[in-house]
Backbone as ProteinMPNN parsed JSONL, in Angstrom:
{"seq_chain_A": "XXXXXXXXXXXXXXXXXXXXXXXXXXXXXXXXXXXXXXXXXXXXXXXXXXXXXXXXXXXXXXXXXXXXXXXXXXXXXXXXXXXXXXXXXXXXXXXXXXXXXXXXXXXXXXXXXXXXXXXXXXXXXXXXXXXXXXXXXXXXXXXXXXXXXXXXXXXXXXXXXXXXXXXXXXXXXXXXXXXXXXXX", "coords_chain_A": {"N_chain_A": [[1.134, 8.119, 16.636], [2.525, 5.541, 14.451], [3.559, 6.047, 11.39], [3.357, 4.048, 9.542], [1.311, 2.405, 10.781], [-0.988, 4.342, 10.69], [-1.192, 4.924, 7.964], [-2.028, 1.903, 7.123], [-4.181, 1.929, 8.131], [-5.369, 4.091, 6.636], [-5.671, 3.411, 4.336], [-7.585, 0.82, 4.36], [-9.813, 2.218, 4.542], [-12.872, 3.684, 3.764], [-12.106, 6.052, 3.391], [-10.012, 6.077, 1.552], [-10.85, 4.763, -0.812], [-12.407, 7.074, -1.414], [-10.806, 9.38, -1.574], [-9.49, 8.213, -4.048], [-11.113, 8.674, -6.227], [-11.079, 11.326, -6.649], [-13.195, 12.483, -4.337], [-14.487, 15.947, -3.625], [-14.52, 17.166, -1.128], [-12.483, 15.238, 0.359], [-10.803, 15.869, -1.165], [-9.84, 18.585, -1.528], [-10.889, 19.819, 0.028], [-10.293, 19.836, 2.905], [-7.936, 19.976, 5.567], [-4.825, 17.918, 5.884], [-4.698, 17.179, 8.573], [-7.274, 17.278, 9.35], [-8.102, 15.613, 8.118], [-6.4, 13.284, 8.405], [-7.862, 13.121, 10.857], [-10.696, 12.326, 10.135], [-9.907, 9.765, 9.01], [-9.277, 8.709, 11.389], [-11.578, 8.566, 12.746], [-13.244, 7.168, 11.387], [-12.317, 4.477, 11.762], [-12.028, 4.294, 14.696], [-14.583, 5.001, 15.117], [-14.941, 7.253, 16.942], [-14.387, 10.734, 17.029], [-11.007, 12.042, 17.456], [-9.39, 14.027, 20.283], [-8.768, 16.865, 19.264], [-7.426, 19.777, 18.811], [-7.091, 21.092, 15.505], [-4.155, 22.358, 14.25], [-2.261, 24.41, 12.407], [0.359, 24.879, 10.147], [3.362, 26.631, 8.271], [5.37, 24.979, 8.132], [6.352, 21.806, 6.499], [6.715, 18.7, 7.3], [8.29, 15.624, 7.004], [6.571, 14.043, 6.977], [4.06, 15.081, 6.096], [4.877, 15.474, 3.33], [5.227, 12.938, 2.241], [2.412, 12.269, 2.246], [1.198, 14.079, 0.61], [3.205, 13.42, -1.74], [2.186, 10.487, -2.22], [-0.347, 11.309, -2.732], [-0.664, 12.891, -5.03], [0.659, 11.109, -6.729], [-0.629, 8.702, -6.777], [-3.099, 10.134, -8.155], [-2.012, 10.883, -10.341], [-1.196, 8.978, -12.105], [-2.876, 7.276, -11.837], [-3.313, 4.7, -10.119], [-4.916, 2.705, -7.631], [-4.064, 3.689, -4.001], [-3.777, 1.484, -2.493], [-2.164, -0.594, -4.189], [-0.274, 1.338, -4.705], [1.108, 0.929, -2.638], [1.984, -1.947, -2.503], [4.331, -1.835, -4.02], [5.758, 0.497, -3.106], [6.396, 1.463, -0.057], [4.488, 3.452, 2.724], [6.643, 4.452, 4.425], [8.578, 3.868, 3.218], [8.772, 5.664, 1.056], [8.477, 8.668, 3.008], [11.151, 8.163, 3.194], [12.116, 8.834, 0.961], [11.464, 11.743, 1.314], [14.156, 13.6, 2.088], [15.859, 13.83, -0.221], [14.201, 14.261, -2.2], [12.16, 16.168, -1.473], [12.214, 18.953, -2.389], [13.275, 19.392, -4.52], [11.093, 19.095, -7.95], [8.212, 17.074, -8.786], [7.923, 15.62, -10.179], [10.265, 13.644, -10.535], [10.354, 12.619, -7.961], [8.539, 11.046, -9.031], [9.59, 9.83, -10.921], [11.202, 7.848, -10.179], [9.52, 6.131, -8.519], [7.869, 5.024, -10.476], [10.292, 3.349, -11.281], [10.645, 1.94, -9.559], [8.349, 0.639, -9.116], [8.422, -0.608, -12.06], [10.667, -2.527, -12.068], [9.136, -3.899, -10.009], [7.318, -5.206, -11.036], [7.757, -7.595, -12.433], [8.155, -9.054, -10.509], [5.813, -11.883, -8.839], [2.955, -10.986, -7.073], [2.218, -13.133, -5.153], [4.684, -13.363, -4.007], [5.686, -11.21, -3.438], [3.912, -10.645, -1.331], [4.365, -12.592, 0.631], [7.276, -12.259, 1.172], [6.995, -9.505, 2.254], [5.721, -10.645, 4.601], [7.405, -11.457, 6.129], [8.213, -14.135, 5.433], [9.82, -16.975, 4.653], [9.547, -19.691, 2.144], [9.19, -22.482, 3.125], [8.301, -21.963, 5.484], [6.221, -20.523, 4.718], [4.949, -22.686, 3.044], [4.559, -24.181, 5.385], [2.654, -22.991, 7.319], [0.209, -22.71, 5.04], [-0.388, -25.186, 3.979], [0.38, -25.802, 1.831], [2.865, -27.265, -0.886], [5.919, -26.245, -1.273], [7.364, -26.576, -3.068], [5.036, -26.063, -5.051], [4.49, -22.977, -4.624], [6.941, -22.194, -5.098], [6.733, -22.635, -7.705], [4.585, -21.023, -8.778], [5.743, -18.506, -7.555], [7.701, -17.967, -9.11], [6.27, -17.725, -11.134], [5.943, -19.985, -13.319], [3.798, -21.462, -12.707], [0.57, -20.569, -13.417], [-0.579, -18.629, -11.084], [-3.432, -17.571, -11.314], [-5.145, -19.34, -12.054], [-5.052, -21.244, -10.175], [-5.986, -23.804, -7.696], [-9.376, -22.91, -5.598], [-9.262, -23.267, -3.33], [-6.567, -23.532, -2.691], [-5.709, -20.772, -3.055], [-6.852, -19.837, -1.238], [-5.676, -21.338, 1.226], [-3.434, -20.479, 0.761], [-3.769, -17.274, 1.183], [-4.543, -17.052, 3.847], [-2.396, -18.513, 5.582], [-1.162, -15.819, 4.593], [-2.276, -13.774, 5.801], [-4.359, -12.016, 4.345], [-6.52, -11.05, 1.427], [-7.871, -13.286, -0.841], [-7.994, -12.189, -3.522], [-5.664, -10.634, -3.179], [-3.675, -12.168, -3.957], [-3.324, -12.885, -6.867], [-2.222, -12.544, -10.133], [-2.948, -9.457, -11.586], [-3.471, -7.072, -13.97]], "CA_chain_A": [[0.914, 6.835, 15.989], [3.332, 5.036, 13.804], [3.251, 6.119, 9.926], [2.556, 2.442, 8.419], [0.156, 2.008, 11.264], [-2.018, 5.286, 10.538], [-1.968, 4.464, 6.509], [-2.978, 0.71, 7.066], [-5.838, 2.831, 8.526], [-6.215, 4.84, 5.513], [-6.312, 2.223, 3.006], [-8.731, 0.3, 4.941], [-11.059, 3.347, 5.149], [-13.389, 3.969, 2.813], [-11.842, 7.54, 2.704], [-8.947, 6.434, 0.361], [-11.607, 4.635, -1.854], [-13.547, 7.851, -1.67], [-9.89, 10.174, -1.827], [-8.872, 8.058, -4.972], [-12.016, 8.871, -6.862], [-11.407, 12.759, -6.667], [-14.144, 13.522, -4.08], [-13.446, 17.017, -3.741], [-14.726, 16.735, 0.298], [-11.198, 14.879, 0.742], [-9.472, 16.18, -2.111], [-9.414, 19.361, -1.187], [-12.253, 20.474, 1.345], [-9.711, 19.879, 4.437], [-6.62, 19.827, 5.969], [-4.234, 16.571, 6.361], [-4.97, 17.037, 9.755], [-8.472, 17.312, 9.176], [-8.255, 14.228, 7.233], [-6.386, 12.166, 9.78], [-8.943, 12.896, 11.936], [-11.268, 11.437, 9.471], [-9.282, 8.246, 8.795], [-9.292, 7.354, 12.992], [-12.719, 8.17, 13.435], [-13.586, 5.681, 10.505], [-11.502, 3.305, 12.312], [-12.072, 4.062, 16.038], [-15.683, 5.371, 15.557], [-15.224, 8.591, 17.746], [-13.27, 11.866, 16.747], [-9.95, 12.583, 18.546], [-9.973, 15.077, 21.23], [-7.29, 17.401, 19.492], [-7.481, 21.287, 17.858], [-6.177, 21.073, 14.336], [-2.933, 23.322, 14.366], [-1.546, 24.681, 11.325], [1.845, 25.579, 9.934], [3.638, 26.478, 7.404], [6.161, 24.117, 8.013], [6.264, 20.351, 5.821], [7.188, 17.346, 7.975], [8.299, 14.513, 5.735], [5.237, 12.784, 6.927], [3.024, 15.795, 5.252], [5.061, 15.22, 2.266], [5.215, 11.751, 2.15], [1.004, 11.905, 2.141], [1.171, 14.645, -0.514], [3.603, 13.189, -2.624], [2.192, 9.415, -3.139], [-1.494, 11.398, -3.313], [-0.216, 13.479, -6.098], [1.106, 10.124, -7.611], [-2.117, 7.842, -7.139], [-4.388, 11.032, -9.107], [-1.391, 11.477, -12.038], [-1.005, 7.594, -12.17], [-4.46, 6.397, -11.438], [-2.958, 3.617, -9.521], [-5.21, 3.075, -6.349], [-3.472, 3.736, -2.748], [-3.188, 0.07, -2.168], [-1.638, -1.333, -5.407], [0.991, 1.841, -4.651], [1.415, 0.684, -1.069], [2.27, -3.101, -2.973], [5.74, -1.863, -4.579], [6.49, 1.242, -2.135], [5.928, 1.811, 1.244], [4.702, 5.211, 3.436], [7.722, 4.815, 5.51], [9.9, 4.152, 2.136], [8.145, 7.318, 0.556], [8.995, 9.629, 3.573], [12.745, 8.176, 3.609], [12.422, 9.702, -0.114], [12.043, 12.978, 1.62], [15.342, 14.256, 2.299], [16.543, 14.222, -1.939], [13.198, 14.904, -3.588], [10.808, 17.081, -1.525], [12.516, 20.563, -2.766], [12.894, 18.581, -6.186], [10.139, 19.271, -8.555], [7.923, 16.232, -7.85], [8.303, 14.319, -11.857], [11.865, 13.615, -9.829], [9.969, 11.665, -7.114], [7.691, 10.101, -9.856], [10.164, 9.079, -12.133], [12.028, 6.947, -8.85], [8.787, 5.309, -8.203], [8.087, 4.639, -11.562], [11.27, 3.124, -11.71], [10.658, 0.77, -8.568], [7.267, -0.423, -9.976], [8.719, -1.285, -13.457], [11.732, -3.208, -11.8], [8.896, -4.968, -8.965], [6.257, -5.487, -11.784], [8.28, -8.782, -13.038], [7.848, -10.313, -9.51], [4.304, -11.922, -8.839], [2.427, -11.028, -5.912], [2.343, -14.067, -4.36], [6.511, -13.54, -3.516], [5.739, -9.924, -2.988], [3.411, -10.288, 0.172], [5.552, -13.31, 1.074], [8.337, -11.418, 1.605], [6.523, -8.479, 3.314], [4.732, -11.027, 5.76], [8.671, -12.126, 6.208], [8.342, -15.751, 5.973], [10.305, -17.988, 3.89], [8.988, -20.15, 1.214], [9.212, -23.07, 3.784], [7.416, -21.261, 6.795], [4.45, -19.926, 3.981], [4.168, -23.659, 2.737], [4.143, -25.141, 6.604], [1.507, -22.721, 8.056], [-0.695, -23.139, 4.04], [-0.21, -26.462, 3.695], [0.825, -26.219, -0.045], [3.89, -27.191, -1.158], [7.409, -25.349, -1.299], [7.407, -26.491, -5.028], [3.965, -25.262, -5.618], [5.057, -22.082, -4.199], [8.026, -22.093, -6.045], [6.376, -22.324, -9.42], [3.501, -19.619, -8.733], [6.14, -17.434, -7.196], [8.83, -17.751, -10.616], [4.708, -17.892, -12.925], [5.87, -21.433, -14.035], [2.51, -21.913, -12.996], [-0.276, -19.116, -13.034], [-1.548, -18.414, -9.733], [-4.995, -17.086, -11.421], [-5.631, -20.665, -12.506], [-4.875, -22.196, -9.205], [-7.542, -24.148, -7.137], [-9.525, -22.034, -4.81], [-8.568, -24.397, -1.942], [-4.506, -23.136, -2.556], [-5.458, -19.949, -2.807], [-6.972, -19.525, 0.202], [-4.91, -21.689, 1.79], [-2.066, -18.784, 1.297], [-4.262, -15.965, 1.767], [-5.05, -17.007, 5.582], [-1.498, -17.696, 5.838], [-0.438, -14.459, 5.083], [-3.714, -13.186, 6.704], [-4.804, -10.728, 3.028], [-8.137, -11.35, 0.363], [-7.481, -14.278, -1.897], [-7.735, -11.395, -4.837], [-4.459, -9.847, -3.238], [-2.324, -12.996, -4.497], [-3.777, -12.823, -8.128], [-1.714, -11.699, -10.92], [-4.037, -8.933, -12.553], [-2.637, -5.77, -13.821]], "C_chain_A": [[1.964, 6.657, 14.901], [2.915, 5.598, 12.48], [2.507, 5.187, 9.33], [1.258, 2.505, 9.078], [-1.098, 3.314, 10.327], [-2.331, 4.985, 8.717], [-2.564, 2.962, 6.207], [-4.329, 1.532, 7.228], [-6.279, 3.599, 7.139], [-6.204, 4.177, 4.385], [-6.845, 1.313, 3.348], [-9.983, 0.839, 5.147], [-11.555, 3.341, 3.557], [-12.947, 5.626, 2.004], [-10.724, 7.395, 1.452], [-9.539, 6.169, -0.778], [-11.741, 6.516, -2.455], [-12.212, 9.567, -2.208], [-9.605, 9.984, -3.614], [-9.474, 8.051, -6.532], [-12.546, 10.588, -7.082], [-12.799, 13.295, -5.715], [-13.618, 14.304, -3.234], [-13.786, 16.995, -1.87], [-12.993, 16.479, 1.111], [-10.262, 15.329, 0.363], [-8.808, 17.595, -1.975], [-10.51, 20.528, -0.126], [-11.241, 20.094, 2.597], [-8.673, 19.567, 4.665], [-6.22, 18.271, 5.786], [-4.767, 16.416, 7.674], [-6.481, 16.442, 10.062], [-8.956, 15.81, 8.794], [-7.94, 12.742, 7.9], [-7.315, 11.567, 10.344], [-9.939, 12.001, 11.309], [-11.476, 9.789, 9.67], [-9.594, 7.258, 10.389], [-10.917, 7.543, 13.055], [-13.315, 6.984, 12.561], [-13.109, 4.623, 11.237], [-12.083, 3.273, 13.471], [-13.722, 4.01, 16.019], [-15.995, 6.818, 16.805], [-13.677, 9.699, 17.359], [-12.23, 12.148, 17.754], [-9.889, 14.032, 18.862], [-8.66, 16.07, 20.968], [-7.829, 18.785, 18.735], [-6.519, 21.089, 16.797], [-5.319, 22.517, 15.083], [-2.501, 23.459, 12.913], [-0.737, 25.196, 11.031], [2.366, 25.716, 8.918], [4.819, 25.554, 6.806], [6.076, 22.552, 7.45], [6.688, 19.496, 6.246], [7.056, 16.475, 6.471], [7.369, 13.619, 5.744], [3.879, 13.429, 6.162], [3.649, 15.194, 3.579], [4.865, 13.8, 1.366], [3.518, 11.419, 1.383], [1.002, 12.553, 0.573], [1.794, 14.054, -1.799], [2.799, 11.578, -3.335], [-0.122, 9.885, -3.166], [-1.348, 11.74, -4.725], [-0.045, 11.956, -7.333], [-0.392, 9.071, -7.881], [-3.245, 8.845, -8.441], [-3.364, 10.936, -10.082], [-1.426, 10.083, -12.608], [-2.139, 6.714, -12.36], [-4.069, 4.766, -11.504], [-3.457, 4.235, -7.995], [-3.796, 2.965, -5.241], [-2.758, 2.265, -2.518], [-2.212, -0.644, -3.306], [-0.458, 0.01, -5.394], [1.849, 1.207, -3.515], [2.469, -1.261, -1.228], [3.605, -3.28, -3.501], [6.158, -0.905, -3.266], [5.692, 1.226, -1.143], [5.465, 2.972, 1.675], [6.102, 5.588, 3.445], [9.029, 5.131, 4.404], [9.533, 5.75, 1.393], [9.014, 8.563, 0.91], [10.249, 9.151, 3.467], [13.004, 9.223, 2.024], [12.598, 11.421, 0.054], [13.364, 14.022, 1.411], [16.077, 14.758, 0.387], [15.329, 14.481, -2.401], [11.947, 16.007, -2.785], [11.175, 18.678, -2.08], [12.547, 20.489, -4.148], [11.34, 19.068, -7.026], [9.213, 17.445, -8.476], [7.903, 14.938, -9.159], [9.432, 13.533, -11.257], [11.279, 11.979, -8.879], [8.612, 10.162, -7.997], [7.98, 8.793, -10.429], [11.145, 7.943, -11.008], [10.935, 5.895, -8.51], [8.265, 4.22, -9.64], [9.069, 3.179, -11.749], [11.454, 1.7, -10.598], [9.574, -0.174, -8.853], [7.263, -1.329, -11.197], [9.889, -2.523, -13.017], [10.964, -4.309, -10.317], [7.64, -5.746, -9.641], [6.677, -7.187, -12.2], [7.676, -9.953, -11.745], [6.367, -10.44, -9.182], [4.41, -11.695, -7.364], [1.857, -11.734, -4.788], [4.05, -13.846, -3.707], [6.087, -12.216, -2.188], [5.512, -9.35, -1.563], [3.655, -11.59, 1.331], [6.558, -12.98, 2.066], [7.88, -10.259, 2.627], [5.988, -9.159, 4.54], [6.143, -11.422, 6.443], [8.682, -13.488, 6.301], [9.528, -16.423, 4.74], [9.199, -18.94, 2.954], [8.671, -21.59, 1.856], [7.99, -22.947, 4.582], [6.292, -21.076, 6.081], [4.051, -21.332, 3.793], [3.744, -24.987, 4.315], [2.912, -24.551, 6.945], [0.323, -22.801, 6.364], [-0.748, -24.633, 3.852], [0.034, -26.742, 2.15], [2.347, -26.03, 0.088], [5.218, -26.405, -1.673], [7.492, -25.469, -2.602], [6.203, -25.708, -5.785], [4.279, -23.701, -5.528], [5.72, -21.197, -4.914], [7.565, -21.494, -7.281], [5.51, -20.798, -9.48], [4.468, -18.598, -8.211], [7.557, -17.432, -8.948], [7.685, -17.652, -11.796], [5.43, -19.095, -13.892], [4.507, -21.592, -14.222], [1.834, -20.877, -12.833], [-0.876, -19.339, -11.689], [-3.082, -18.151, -9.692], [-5.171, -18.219, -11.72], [-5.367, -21.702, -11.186], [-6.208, -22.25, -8.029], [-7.879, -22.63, -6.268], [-9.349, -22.108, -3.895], [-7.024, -23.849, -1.949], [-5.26, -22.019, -2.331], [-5.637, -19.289, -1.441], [-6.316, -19.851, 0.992], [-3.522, -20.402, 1.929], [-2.782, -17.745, 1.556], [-4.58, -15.705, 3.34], [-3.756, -17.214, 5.914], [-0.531, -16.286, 5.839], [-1.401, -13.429, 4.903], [-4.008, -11.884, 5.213], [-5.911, -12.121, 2.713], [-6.883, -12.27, -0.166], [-7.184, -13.283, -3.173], [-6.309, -10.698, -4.857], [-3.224, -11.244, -3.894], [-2.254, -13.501, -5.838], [-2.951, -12.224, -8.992], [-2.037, -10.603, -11.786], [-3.101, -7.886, -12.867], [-3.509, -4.608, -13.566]], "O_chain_A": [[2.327, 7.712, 14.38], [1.688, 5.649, 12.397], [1.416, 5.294, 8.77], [0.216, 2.622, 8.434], [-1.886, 2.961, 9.45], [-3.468, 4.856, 8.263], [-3.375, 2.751, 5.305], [-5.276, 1.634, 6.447], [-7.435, 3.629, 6.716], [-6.881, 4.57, 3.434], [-6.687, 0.465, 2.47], [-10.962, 0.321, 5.682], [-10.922, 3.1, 2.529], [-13.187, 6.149, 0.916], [-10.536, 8.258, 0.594], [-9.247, 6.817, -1.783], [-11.324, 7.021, -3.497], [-12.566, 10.515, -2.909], [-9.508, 10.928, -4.397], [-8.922, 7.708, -7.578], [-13.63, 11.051, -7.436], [-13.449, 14.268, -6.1], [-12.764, 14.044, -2.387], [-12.729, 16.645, -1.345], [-12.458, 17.147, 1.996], [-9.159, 15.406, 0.904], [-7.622, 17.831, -2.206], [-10.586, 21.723, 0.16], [-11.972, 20.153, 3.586], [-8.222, 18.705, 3.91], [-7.096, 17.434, 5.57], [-5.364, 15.357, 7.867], [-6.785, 15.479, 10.766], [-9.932, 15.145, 9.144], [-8.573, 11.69, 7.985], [-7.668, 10.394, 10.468], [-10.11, 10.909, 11.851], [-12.334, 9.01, 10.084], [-9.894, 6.087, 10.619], [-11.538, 6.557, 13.454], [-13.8, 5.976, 13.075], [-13.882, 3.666, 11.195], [-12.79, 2.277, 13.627], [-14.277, 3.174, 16.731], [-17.062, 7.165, 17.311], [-12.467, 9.478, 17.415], [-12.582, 12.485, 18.885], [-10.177, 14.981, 18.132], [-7.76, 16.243, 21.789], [-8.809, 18.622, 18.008], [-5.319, 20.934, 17.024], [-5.64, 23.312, 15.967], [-2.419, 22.41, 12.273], [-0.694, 26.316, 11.54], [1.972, 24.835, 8.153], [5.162, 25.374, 5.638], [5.519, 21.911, 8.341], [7.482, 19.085, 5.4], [6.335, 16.516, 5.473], [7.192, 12.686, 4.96], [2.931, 12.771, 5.734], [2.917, 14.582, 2.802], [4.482, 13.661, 0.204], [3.307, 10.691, 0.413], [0.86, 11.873, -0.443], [1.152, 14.099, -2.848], [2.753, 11.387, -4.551], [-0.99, 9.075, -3.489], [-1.828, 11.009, -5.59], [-0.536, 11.873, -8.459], [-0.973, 8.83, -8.939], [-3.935, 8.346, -9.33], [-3.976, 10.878, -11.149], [-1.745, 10.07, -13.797], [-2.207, 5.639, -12.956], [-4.305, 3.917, -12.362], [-3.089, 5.219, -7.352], [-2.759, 2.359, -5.512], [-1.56, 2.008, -2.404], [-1.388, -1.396, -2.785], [0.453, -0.25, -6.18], [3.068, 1.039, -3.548], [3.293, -1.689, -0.42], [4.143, -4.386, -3.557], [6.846, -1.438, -2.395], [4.48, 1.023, -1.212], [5.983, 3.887, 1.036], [6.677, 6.509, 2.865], [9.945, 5.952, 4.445], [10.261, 6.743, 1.394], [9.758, 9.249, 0.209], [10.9, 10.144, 3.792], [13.842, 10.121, 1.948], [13.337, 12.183, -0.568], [13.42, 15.011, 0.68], [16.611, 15.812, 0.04], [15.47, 15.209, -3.383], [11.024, 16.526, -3.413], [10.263, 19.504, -2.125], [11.999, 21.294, -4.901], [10.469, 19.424, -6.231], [9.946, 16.592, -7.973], [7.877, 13.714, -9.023], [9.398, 12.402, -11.742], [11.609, 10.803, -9.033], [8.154, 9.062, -7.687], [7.482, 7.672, -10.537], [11.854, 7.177, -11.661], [11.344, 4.773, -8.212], [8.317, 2.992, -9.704], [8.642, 2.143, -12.257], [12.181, 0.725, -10.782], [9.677, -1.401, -8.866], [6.571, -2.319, -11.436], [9.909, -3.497, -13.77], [11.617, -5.146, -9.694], [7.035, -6.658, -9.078], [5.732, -7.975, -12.239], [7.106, -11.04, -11.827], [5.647, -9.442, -9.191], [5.336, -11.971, -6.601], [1.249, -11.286, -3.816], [4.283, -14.502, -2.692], [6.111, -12.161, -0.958], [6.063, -8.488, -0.879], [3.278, -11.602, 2.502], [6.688, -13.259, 3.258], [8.416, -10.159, 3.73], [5.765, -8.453, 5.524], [5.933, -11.795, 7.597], [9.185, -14.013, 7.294], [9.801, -15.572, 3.894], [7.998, -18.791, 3.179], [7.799, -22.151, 1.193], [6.946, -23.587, 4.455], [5.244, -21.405, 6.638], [2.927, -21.586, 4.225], [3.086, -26.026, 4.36], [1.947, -25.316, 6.954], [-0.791, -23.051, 6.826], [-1.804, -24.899, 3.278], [-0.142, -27.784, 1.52], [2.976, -25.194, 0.737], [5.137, -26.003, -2.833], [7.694, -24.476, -3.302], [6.301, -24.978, -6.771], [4.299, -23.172, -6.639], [5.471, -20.05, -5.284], [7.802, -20.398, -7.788], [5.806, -19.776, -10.098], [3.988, -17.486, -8.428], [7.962, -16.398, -9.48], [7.928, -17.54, -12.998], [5.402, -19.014, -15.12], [3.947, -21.789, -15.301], [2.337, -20.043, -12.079], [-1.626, -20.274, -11.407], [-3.845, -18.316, -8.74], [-6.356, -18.037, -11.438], [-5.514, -22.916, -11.332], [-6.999, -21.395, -7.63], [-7.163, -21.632, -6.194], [-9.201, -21.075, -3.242], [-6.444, -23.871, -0.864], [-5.693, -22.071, -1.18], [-4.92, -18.535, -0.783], [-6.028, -18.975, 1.808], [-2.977, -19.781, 2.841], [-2.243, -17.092, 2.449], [-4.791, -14.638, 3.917], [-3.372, -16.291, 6.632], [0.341, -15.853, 6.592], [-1.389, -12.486, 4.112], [-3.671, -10.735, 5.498], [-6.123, -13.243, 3.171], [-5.66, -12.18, -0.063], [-6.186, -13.534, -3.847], [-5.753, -10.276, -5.872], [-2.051, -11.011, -4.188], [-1.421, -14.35, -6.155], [-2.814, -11.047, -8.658], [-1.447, -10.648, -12.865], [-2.068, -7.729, -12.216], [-3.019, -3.488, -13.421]]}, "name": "protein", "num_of_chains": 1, "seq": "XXXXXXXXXXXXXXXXXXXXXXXXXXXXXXXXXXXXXXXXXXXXXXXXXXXXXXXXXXXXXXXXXXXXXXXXXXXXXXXXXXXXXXXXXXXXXXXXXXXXXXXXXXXXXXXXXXXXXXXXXXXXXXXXXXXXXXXXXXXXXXXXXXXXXXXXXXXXXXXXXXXXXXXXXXXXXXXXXXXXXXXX"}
């Protein structure tokens, strides 16, 4: 299974709630593997038909998990609101220069992408990730390219905008109305 795909799955599961709240069950009662398994049966509803295997070897996709868990518990920034500036997939590309690194290294890089994506509101943010244009978001919402405009530069606040807009963009770019909110 794809990386992004399998962590949509785990920040849709109640296990990352239940990961990002220290219970020790997830936190450290079982393998990644173990944990996977978890994540699909939450999803699918039936356990996959596989024998954990274990190694001592670190795929950048073990690290990848390890490193932005490590960061959600030192940070206490949930899974999803990390997943909002960086990606899995961008994570593991971090692999190759920081997993032998001490892991402040890989902190201080994320850090450093959140403080420099914190300015832009989250109306642009999942905009841009849905790939549309500012055009294309205000044809399939029916709100205007200027409205848009303003809530995506916070001319205008987006938390003060009807509940009729907001929704209107949240079904175009299929997320909760709370994900296009400016909160911190």
């Amino acid at each position: 299974m794809d990386l992004s795909e399998f962590y949509s799955h785990f920040l849709h599961s109640k296990i990352a709630d239940s990961f990002g709240v220290g219970e020790p069950k997830y936190t450290v009662g079982m393998s990644g593997i173990e944990l996977a398994m978890e994540v699909m049966y939450s999803v699918t509803g039936r356990y996959m038909e596989i024998t954990p295997s274990y190694s001592f070897d670190r795929s950048p996709e073990y690290w990848a998990g390890w490193a932005v868990a490590y960061y959600e518990w030192y940070r206490a920034i949930p899974f999803d609101r990390i997943n909002e500036y960086v990606s899995i997939v961008e994570i593991r590309e971090m692999y190759s220069p920081y997993h032998e690194a001490d892991i402040t290294k890989f902190m201080d890089v994320v850090d450093g992408r959140i403080e420099n994506l914190r300015e832009e509101s989250r109306l642009k943010r999942m905009r841009a990730y849905a790939g549309l244009s500012q055009k294309l978001l205000a044809e399939q919402s029916g709100v205007s390219v200027r409205m848009i405009e303003q809530y995506e530069q916070k001319k205008k606040d987006i938390n003060r905008a009807s509940s009729t807009t907001v929704y209107r963009l949240s079904r175009a770019l299929n997320s909760r109305m709370e994900d296009l909110l400016d909160i911190s």
